[in-house]
C-alpha positions in Angstrom: -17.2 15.8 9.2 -14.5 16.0 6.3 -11.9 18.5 5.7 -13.3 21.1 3.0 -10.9 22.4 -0.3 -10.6 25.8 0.1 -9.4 26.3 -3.9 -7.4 24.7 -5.7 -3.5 24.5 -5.8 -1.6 25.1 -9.1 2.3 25.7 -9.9 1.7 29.2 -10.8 1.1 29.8 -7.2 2.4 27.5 -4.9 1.7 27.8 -1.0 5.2 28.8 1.0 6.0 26.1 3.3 4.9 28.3 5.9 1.6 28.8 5.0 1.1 25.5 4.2 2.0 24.4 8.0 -0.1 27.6 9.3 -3.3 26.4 7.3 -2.7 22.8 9.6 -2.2 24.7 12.4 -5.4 27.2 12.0 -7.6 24.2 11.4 -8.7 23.6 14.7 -10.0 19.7 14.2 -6.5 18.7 13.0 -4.8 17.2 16.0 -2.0 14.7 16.5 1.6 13.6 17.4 5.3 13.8 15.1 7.7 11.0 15.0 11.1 11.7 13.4 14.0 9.4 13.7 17.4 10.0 12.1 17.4 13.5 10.8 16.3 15.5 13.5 12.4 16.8 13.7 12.8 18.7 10.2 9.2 18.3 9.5 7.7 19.3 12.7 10.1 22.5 13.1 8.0 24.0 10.1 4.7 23.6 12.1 6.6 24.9 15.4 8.0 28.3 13.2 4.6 28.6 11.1 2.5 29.5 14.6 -0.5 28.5 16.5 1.2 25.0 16.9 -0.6 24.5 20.5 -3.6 23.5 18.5 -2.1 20.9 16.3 0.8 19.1 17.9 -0.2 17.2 20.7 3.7 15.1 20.8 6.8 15.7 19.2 9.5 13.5 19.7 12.8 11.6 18.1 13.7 8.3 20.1 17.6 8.6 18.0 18.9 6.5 20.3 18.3 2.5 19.1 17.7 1.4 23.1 15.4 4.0 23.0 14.1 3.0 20.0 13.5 -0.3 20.6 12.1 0.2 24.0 9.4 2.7 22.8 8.6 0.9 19.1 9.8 -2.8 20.0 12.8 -4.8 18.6 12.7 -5.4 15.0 13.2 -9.3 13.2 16.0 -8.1 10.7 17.7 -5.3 13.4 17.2 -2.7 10.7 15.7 0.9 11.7 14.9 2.5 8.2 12.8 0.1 6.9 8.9 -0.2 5.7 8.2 -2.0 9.1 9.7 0.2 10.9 7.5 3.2 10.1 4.4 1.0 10.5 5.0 0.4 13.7 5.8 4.0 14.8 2.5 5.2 13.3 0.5 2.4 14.8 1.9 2.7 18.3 1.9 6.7 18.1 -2.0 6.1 17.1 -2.9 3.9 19.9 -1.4 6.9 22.0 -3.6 9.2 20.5 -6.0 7.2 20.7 -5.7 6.0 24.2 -5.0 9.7 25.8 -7.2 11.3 24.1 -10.8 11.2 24.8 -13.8 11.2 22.0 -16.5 12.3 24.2 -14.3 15.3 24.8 -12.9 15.6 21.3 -15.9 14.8 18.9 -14.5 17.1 16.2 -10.6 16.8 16.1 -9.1 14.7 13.0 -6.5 12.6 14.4 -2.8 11.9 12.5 0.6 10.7 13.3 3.1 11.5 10.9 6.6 9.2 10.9 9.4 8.9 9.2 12.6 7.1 10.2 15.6 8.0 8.1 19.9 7.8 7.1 21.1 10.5 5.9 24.4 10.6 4.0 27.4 9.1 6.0 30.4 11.4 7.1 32.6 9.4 4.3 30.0 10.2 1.7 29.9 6.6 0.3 26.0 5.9 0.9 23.8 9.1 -0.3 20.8 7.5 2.3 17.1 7.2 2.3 14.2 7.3 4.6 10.7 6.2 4.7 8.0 8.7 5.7 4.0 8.2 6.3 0.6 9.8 7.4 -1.9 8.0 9.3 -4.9 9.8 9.5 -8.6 10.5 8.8 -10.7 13.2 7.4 -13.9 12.4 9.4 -13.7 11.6 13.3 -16.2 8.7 12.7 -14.3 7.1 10.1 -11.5 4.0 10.0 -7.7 6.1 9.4 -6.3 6.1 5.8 -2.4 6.0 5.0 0.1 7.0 3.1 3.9 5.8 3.1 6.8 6.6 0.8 10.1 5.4 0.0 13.1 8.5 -0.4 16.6 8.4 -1.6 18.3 11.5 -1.0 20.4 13.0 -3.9 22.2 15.7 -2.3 25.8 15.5 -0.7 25.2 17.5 2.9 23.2 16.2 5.9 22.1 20.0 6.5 20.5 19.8 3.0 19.0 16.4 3.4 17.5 17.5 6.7 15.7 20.3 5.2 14.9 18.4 2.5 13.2 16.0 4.2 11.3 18.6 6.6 9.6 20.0 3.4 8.5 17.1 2.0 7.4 15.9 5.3 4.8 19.3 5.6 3.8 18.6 2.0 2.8 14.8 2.6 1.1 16.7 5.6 -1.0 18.9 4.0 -1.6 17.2 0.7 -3.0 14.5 3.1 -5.9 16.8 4.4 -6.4 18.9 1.3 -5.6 16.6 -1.7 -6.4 13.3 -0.5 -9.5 13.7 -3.3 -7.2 14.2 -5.7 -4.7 11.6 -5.5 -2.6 12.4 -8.8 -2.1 15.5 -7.8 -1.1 14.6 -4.2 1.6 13.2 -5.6 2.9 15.8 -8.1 2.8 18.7 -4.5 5.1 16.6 -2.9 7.7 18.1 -5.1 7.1 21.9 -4.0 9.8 23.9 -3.3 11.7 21.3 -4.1 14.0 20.1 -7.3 13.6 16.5 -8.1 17.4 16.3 -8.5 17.9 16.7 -4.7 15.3 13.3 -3.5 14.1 10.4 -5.5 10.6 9.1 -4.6 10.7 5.5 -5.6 7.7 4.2 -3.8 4.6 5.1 -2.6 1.4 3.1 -1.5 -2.2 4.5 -0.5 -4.5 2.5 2.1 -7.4 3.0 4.0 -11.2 3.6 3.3 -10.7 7.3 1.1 -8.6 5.9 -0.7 -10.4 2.8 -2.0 -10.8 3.5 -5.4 -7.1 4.2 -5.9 -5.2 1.7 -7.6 -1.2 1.7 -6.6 -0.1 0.3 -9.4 -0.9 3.2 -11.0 0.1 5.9 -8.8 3.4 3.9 -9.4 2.9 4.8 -13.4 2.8 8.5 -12.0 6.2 8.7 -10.7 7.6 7.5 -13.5 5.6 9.7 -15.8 6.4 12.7 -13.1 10.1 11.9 -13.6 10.3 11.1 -9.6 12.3 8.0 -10.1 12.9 5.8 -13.1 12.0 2.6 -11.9 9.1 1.1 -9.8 7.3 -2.5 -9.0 5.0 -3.7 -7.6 3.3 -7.2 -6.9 0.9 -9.6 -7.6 -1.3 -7.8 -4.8 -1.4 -4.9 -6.3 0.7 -2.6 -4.2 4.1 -1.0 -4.8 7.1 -2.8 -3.7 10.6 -1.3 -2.9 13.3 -2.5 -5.2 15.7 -2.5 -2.7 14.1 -4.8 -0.8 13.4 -7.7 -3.2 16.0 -7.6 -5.2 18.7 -7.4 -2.4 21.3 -10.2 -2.5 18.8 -12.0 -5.0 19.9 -13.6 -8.3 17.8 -11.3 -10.9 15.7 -12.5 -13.9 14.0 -10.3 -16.4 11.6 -10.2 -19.0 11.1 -7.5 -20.9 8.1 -7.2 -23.5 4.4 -4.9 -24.1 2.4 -7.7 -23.5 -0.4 -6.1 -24.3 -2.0 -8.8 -23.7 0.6 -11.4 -22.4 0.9 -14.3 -24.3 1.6 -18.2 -24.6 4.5 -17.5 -25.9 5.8 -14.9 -22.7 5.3 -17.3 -20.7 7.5 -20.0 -22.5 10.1 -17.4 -22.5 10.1 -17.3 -18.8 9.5 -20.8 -18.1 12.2 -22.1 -20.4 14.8 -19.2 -19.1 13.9 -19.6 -15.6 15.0 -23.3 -15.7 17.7 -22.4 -17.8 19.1 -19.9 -15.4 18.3 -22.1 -12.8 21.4 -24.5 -14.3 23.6 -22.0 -14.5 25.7 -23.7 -11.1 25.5 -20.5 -9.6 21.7 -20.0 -9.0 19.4 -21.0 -6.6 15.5 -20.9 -6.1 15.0 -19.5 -3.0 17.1 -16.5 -4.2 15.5 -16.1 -7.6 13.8 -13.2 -8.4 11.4 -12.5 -11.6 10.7 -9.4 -13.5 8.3 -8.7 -15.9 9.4 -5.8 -17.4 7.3 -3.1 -19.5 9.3 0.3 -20.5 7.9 4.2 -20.6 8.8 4.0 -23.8 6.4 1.2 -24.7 3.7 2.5 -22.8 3.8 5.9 -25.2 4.0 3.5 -28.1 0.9 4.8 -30.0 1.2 8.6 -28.0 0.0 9.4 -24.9 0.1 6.9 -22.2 -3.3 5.1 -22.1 -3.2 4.8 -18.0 -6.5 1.9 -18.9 -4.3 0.1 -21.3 -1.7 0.0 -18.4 -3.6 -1.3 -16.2 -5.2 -4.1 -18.1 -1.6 -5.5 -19.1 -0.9 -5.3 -15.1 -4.1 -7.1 -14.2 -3.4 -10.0 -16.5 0.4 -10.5 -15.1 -0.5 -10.2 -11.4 -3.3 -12.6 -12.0 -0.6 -14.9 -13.0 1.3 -13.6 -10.2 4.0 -12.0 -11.2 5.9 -9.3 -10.4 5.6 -6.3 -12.3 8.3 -3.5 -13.0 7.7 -0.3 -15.2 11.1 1.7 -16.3 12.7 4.1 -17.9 14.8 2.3 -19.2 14.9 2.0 -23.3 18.5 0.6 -23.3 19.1 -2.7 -21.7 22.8 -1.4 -20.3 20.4 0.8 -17.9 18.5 -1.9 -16.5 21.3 -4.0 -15.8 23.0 -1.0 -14.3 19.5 -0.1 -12.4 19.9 -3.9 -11.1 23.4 -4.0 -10.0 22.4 -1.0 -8.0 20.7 -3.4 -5.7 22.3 -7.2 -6.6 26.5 -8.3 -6.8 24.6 -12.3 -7.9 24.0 -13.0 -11.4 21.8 -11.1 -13.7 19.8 -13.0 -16.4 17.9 -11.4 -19.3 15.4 -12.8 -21.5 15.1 -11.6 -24.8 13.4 -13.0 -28.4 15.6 -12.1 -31.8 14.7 -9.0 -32.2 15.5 -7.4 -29.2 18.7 -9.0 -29.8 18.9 -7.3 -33.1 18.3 -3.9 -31.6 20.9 -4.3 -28.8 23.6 -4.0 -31.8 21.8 -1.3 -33.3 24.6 1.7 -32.9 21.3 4.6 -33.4 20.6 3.6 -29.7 24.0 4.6 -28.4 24.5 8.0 -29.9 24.4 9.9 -26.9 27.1 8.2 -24.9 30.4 8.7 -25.4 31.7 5.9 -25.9 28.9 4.9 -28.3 28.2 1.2 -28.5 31.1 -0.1 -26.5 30.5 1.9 -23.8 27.0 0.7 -23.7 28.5 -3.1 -23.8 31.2 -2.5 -20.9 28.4 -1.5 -18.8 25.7 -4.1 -20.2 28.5 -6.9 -19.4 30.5 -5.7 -16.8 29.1 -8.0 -14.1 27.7 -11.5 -14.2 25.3 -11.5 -16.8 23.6 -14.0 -18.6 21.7 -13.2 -22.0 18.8 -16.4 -22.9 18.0 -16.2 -27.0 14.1 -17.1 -27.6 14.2 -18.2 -31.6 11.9 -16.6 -34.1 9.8 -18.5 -36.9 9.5 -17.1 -40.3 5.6 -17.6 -40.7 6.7 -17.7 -44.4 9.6 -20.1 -44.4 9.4 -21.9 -41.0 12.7 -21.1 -40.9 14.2 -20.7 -36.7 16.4 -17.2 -36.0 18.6 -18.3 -33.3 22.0 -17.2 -32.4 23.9 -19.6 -34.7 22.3 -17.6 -38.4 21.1 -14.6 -36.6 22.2 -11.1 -38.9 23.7 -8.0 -37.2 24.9 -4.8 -39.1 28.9 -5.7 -40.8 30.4 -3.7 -38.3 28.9 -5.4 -35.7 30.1 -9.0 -36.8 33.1 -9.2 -34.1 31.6 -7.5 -31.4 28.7 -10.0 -31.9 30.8 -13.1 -32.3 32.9 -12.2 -29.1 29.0 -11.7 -27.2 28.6 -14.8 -28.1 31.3 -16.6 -27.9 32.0 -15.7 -23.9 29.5 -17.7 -22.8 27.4 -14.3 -22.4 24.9 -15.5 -24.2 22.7 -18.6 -24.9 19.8 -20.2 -26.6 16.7 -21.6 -25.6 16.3 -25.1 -26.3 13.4 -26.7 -25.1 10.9 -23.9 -25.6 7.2 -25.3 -27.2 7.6 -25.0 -31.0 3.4 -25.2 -31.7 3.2 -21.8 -30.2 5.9 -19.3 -32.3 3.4 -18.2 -34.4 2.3 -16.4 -32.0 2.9 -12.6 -31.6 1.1 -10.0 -28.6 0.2 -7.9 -31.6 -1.8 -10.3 -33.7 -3.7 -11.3 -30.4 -4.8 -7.7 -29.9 -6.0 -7.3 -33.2 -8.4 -10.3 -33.2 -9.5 -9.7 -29.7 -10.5 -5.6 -30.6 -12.0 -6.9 -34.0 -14.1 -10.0 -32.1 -12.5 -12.9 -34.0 -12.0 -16.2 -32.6 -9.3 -18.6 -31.8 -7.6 -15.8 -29.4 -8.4 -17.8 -26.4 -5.9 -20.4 -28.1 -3.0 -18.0 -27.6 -3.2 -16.7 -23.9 -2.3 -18.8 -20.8 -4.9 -20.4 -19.0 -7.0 -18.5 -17.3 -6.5 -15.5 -19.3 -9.4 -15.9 -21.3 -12.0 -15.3 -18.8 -10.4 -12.5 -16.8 -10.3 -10.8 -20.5 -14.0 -11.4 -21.0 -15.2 -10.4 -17.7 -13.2 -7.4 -17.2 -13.9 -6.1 -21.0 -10.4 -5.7 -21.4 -8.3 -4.4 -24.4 -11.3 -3.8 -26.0 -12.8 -7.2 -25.7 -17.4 -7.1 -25.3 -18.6 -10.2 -24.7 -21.7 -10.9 -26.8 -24.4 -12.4 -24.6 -27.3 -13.7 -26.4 -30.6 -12.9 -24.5 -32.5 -15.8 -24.7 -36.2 -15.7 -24.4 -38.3 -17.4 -22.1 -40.9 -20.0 -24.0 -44.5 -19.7 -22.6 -47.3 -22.0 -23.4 -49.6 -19.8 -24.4 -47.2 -18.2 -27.2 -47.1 -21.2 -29.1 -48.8 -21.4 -32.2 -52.0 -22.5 -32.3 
């Protein structure tokens, strides 16, 4: 028995929060229990002040307390309380309440939920602005496994009282959308934001599980919040789902590769492998703290218009089949993602770029809006440890290398370049492969879409095949139909 749309929702007429938690509470098979930790029981007040709550909330309830806490939910590993695993144990254990006290013989008919969230809100010095996670777990037919969804928040606005409320509205839209847009995922996401402005929370991650949601793919419900303007960053694994920033690049040392690679290349991958160990000898770096970004930009994505969402998705499948991790940005200027990374890491920062992203980064057009044009950009790009690792480029006419040693900026940018360079800032890659310059994302494209061989000879292992099978960037496999040889065809 699933949960029927009665009409669709649209910005020109939003549903109040009210009557959003009053068409929960008049459904008489929604049924189930509110968790709230660390902000008070925002969400759940809405369903108490909407009306006919008796028939939807069988528990409410806020162990604040950390004893508490950890005497209801258990004791985390890391002592943290607003974390992923933290909410995934409170709807789990609120579940096997529901589940447990609650009888199906006598219920046949009643959709079960928990909704959770465990949250900071900004301290009373105003030096951390906070963040929470929230999630739904629930189902849309009584018979069927429960679906989730959890989100990562960072609150934007400078009073508690704000943040609270906040937080209670988003919590009765994640509510709602749950039983009445789970169909339409997309959407979901974009009524999280009613009634309220983006500049007052950040979503910056979100991930969908469970049997209705099965044919959504997180990675690109990540591409939505960036396109949505929820947040300006997001990742996500080699899995698949979204990762929290925060939580892998924390205290890590921080390497990243920005290109389209559309598809990734031979020559990507040297640019990793050669940085990596590169980086890696920099005295102050060590493995088990590294952390790798492959990097795509919004802007890159709208390269030829609109963003082609299947086009995204192949360039993702190819670099978490080589298992990387994956991070899509706003971020056109380099100064922002080294900012964006600070954010989260004080250890070094390394960036890995070919020549002509060099040349760009001392192109003054990109810099126009700041202030301080230019320099402002470069106090910001270098104002913590940051190291800069030059791939060469290969005249395919010449065979002459670009490295940093004859590479040309603009005049005016002669000293500004020579003291980049000469501060140990930046440095070039030495024992990269030299068969493979030739080799540009571009040119692979435009032999795969037009059929032509010798591709395969410019893609990592593996790449090949997962290209082939998958049909991707335009790529059909022509299979021959061979015909079976009987006897009695043969001439006679």
């Amino acid at each position: 028995m699933g949960i029927s749309l009665l009409g669709d929702h649209d910005f020109e007429s939003v549903p109040s929060i009210k009557n959003k938690a009053l068409r929960i509470n008049l459904n008489q098979n929604i049924y189930g229990t509110f968790a709230e930790i660390g902000a008070g029981q925002e969400t759940v007040r809405n369903f108490f002040r909407a009306g006919g709550a008796s028939g939807t909330i069988a528990k409410a309830m806020s162990a604040y307390d950390k004893d508490f806490s950890d005497a209801v939910y258990g004791i985390q590993d890391d002592g943290r309380y607003v974390t992923e695993a933290r909410l995934r144990k409170m709807l789990q254990y609120e579940m096997g309440l529901i589940e447990e006290r609650l009888s199906r013989e006598k219920h046949p008919t009643k959709l079960f939920f928990t909704y959770a969230n465990t949250v900071a809100t900004i301290d009373f010095a105003k030096r951390y602005m906070g963040h929470g996670w929230l999630g739904i777990r629930f189902q849309v037919n009584p018979e069927e496994e429960f679906s989730e969804i959890v989100l990562h928040v960072r609150f934007k606005e400078r009073d508690a009282r704000l943040q609270q409320n906040t937080l209670g509205i988003l919590g009765t839209n994640l509510i709602y959308g749950a039983f009445y847009k789970h169909d339409q995922p997309k959407k979901l996401l974009q009524y999280l934001y009613d009634h309220i402005d983006k500049d007052k929370i950040e979503i910056d991650m979100i991930n969908f599980e469970g049997p209705i949601f099965k044919d959504v793919d997180n990675r690109l419900m990540s591409l939505q919040l960036i396109k949505n303007g929820m947040t300006e960053a997001v990742m996500f694994g080699p899995d698949g789902n979204n990762i929290l920033s925060a939580k892998i690049l924390y205290k890590k040392n921080v390497l990243a590769l920005r290109g389209s690679f559309r598809p990734v290349t031979k020559v990507n991958m040297d640019m990793y492998e050669t940085a990596r160990r590169r980086f890696l000898k920099s005295g102050t770096v060590k493995e088990e703290k590294l952390e790798t970004l492959f990097e795509i930009t919004l802007s890159n994505l709208r390269a030829s218009g609109e963003i082609d969402e299947e086009d995204f998705l192949h360039r993702a499948e190819l670099l978490c089949s080589l298992g990387q991790t994956v991070m899509i940005s706003n971020f056109k200027e380099y100064y922002r993602l080294v900012e964006y990374l600070n954010n989260y890491t004080k250890e070094r920062i390394g960036l890995v770029m070919g020549v002509n992203n060099l040349i760009d980064v001392f192109d003054t057009k990109y810099y126009t809006h700041l202030s301080g044009g230019i320099l402002e950009a470069f106090g910001k790009l270098f104002f913590k440890d940051l190291r800069v690792y030059l791939y060469p480029l290969k005249d395919p006419e010449t065979g002459e290398l670009t490295t940093s040693e004859n590479l040309k900026v603009h005049p005016r940018m002669k000293e500004l370049y020579k003291f980049f360079k000469y501060n140990g800032k930046l440095k070039d890659l030495e024992d990269y492969d030299s068969e493979i310059l030739h080799i540009f994302s571009r040119e692979v494209l435009r032999m795969i879409e037009n059929g032509e061989e010798g591709w395969k000879d410019m893609v990592p292992e593996g790449i090949p095949e997962l290209i082939e099978s998958h049909n991707l960037f335009g790529c059909e496999t022509q299979l021959e139909d061979e015909e079976e040889y009987h006897e009695e065809d043969a001439p006679l």
